[in-house]
C-alpha positions as CSV (number, residue, x, y, z in Angstrom):
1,X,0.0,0.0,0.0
2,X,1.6,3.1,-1.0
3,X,0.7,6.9,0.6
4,X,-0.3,8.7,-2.1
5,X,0.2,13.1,-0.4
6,X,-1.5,15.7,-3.2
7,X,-0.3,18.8,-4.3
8,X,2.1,20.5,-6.2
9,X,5.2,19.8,-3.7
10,X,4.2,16.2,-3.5
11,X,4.6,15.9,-7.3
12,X,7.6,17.5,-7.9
13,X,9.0,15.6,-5.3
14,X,7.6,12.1,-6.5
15,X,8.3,12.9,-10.0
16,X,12.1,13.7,-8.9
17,X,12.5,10.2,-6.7
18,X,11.4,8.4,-9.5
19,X,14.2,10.0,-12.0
20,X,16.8,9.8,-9.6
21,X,15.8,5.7,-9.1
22,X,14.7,5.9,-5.3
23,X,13.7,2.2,-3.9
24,X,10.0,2.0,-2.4
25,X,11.0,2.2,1.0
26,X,12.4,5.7,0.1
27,X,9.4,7.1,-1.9
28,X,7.2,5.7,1.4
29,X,9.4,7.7,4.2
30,X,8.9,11.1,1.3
31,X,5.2,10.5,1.3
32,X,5.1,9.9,5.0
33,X,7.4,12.9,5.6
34,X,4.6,14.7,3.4
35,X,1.3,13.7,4.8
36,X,2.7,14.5,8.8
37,X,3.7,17.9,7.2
38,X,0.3,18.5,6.0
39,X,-1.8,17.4,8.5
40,X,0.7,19.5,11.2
41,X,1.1,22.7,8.5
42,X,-2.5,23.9,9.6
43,X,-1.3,23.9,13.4
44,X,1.0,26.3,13.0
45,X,-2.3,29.0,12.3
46,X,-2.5,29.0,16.2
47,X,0.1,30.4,16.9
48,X,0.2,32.4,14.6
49,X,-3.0,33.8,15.9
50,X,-1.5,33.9,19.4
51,X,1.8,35.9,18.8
52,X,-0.6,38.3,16.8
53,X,-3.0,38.9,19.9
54,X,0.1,39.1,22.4
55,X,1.6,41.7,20.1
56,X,-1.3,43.7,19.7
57,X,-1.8,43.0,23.7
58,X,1.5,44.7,24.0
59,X,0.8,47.5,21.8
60,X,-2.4,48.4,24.1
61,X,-5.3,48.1,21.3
């Protein structure tokens, strides 16, 4: 069974460990390396949010 991440950076990258020759085992640690990035990329929007409001905390507004 073989993780299958979408978008454009998950192509590119596929596309490239295929020309280079990459065994399975490496294209499966890319596309788990891919899917934990996008299912922790949307975390990162907290705090984000939180250095926002504790800057405009500090600011007095």
């Amino acid at each position: 069974m073989m993780l299958m991440p979408t978008g454009p950076p998950a192509m590119k990258l596929t596309a490239l460990a295929d020309v280079n020759g990459a065994e399975e085992k490496e294209k499966m640690s890319i596309a788990k390396f891919l899917t934990i990035s996008y299912v922790v990329s949307p975390l990162i929007c907290f705090a984000v949010v939180g250095s926002l409001k504790a800057s405009e905390a500090a600011m007095g507004k």
